[in-house]
C-alpha positions as CSV (number, residue, x, y, z in Angstrom):
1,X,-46.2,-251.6,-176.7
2,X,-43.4,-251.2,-178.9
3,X,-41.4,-254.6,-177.2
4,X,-44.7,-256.3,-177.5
5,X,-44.6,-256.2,-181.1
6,X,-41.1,-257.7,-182.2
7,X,-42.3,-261.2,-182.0
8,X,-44.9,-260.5,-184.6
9,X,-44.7,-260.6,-188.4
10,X,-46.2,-258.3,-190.9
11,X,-49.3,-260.5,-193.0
12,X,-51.2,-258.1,-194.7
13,X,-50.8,-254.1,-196.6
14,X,-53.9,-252.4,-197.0
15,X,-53.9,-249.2,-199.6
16,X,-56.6,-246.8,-197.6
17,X,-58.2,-244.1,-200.5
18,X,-59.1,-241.0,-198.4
19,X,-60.1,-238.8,-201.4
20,X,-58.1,-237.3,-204.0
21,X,-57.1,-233.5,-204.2
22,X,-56.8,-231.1,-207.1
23,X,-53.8,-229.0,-206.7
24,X,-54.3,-225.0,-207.9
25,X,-52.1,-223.7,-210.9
26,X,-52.1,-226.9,-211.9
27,X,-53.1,-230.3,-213.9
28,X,-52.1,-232.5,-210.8
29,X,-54.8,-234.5,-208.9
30,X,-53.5,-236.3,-206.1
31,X,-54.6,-239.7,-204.1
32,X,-54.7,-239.4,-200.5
33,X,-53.4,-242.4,-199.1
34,X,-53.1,-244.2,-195.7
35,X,-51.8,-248.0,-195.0
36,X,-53.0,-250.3,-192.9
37,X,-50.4,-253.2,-191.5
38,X,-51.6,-256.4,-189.8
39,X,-49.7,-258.9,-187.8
40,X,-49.8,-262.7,-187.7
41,X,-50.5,-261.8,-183.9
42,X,-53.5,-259.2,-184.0
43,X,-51.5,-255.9,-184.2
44,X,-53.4,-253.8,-186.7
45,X,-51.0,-250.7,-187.3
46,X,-52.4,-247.4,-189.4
47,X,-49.6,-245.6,-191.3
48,X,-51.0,-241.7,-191.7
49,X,-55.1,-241.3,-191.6
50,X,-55.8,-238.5,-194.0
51,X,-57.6,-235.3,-193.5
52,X,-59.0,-234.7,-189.6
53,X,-62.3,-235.5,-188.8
54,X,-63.9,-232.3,-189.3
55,X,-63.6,-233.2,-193.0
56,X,-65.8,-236.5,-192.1
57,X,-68.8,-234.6,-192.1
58,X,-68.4,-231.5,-193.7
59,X,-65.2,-230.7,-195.8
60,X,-66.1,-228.0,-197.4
61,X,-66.7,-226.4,-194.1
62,X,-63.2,-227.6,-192.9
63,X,-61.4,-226.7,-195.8
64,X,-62.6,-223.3,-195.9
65,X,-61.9,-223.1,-192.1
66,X,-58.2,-223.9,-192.8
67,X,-57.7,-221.9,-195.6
68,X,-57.2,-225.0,-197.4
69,X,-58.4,-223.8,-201.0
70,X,-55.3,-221.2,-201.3
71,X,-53.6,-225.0,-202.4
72,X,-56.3,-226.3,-204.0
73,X,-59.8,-228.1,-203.7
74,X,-61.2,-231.7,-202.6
75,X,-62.4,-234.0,-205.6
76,X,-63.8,-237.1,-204.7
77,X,-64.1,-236.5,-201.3
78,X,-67.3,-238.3,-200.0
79,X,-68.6,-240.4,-196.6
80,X,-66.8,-243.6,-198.6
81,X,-63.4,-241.6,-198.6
82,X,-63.5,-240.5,-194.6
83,X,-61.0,-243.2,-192.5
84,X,-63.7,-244.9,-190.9
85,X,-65.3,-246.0,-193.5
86,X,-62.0,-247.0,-195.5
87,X,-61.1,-249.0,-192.3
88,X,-64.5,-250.6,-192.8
89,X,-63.8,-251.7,-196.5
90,X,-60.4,-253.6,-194.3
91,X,-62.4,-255.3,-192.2
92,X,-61.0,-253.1,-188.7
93,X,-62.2,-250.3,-187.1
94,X,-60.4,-247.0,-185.1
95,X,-61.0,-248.9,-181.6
96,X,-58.9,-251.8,-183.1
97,X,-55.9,-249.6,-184.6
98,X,-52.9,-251.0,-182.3
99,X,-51.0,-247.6,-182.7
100,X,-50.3,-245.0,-185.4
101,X,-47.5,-244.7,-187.2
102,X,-47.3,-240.7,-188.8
103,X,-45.0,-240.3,-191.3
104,X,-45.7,-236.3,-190.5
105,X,-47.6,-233.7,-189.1
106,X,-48.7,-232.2,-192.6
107,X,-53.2,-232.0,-192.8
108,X,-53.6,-234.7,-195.3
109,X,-52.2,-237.0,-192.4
110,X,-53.3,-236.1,-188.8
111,X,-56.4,-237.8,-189.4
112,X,-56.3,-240.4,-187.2
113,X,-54.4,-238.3,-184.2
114,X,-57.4,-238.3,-181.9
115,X,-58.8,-241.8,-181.7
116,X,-55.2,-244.0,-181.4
117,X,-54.2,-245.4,-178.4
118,X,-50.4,-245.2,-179.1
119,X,-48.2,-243.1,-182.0
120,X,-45.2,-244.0,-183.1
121,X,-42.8,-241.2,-185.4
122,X,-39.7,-239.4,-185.5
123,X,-38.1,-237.8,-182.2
124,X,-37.2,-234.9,-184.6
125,X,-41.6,-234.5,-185.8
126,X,-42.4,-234.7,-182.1
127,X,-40.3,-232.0,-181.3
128,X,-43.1,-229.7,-182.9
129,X,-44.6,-227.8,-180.6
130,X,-47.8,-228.5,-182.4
131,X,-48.3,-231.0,-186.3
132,X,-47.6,-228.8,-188.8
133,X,-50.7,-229.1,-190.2
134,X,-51.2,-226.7,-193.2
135,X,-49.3,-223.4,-193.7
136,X,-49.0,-221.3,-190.4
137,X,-51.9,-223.1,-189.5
138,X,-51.6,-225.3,-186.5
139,X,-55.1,-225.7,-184.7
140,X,-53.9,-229.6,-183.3
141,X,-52.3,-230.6,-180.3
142,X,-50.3,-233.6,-180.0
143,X,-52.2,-236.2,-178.0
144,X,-51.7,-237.0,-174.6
145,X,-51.0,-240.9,-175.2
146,X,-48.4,-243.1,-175.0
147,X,-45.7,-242.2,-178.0
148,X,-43.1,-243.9,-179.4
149,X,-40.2,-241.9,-180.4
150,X,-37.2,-243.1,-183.2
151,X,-34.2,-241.1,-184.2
152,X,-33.0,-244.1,-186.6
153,X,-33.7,-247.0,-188.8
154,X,-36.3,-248.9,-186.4
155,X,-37.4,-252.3,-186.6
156,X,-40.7,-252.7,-185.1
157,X,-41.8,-256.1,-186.2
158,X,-40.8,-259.0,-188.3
159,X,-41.5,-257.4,-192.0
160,X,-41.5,-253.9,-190.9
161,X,-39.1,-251.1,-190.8
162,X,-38.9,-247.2,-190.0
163,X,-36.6,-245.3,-192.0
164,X,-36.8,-241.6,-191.4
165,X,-36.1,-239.6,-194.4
166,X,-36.1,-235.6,-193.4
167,X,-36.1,-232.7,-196.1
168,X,-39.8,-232.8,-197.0
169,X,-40.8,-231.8,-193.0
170,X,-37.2,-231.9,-190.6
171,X,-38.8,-235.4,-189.3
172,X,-40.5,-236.9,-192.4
173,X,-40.3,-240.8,-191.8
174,X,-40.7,-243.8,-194.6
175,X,-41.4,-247.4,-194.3
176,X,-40.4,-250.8,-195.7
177,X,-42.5,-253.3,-195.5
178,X,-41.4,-257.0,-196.2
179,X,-44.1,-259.4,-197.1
180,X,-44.3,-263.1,-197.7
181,X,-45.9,-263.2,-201.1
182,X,-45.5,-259.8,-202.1
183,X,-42.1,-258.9,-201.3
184,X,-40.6,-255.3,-200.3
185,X,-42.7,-252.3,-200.4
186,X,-41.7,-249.1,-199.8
187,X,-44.1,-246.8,-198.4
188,X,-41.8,-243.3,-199.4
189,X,-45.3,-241.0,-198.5
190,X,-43.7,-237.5,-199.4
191,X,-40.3,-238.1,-199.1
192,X,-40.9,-238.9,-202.7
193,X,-44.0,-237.1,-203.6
194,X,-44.8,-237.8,-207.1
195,X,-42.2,-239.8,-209.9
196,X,-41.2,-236.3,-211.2
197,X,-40.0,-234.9,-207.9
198,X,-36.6,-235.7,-208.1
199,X,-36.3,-234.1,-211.4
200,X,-38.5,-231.0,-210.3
201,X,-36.0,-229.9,-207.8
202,X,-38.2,-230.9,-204.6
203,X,-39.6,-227.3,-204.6
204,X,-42.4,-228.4,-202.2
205,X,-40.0,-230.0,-199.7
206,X,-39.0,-227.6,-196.2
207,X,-35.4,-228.4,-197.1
208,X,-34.6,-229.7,-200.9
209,X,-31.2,-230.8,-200.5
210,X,-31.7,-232.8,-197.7
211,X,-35.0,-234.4,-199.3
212,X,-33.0,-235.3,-202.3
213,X,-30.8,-237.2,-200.2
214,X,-33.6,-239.1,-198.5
215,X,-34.7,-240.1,-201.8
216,X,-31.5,-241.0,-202.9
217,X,-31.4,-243.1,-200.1
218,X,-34.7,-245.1,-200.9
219,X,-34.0,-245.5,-204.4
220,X,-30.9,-247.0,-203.7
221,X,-32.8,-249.5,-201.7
222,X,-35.0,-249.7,-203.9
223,X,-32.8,-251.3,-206.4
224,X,-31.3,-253.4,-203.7
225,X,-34.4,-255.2,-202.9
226,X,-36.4,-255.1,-206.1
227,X,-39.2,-253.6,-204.0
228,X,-42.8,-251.7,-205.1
229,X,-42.0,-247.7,-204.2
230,X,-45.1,-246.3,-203.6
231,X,-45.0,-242.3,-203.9
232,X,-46.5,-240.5,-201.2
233,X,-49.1,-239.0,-204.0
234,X,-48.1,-239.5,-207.6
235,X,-51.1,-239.0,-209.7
236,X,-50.6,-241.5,-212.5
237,X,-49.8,-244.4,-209.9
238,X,-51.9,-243.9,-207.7
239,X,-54.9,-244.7,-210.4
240,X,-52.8,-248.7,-210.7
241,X,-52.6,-249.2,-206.9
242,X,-54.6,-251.8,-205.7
243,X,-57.5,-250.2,-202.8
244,X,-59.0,-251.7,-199.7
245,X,-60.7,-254.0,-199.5
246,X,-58.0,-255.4,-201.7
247,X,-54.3,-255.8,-200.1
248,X,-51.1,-257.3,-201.0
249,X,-50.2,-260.1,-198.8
């Protein structure tokens, strides 16, 4: 699947909203994003897919199941926010996700684990025996599909690039995506939580000192290219992002 792709180019980045998050002890409300990538060939690619699908139908059921409201609480959180629907708002369904691409195992991005056909994430993230999930919580199992492992910088198409960028989980990945109207984007997810990160130490990354490289690392690129960073849930920006079913192009 992977070799099939690199004659395609990127076309189209859709911001997915999958509810927002109030974070205890705190002022912080957070977006919960997902991306989805098409090709000028068909390929319809999902970055992340928010909470898991027990939170489709009830989440407050789910989130007291996982012990979820020790962080904080759901806001926003509705039929409209579940993945289905937001892939509805794109114009593409689960069945016609190409593959996954999971920047990590962490609850807020397993969603889409059990209905794609292929994944594609770090070498390093696989190695889990189970996604991370939430806590010491770790009800998933990693699917028994085909999976596409990277240890590098990865091209996978024309306009698309895998960066992985540990410190927040050991194998947190990032993206780059080049497109023709709208330039570079960089899809940091929480590599580069919120704006104010950087400054706050990384306190809620595994391993700060290597996260703070990782950012270092995308900033720098960031200046290189001129491109759009978008945090992985940085409350002020994520209120100016444009949502499905509008997309940058």
């Amino acid at each position: 699947m992977i070799t099939s792709l690199q004659h395609h180019r990127v076309t189209r980045l859709t911001l997915l909203d999958c509810g927002s998050f109030h974070v205890q002890g705190g002022a912080r409300q957070i977006g919960i994003p997902a991306f989805l990538i098409d090709t000028d060939h068909g390929a319809r690619l999902l970055v992340d897919g928010g909470f898991p699908p027990a939170y489709w139908s009830d989440p407050k059921a789910a989130a007291e199941a996982d012990g979820l409201a020790t962080f904080g609480a759901l806001q926003g959180y509705g039929p409209r926010q579940t993945l289905p629907e937001q892939l509805d708002l794109a114009g593409c369904s689960l069945a016609e996700i190409t593959a996954l691409i999971l920047t990590h195992g962490h609850i807020d991005h397993v969603g889409a684990l059990p209905f794609c056909p292929h994944l594609i994430l770090t070498a390093t993230e696989r190695a889990d025996p189970r996604p991370r999930y939430f806590g010491s919580a770790r009800p998933l199992q990693w699917p028994k599909i085909a999976t596409h492992l990277i240890d590098g910088p990865t091209q996978l198409c024309h306009g698309l690039t895998l960066l992985p960028t540990p410190g927040h989980t050991p194998g947190h990945m990032s993206i780059r995506v080049d497109l023709p109207q709208s330039g570079t984007i960089l899809l940091a997810a929480d590599a580069i939580n919120r704006a104010s990160e950087p400054a706050e130490g990384f306190a809620d990354a595994e391993d700060p000192a290597t996260a703070s490289r990782s950012a270092e690392a995308l900033f720098a690129l960031q200046f290189e290219t001129g491109a759009l960073l978008i945090y992985g849930h940085d409350p002020a920006q994520w209120l100016t992002l444009p949502k499905a079913p509008q997309f940058w192009a």
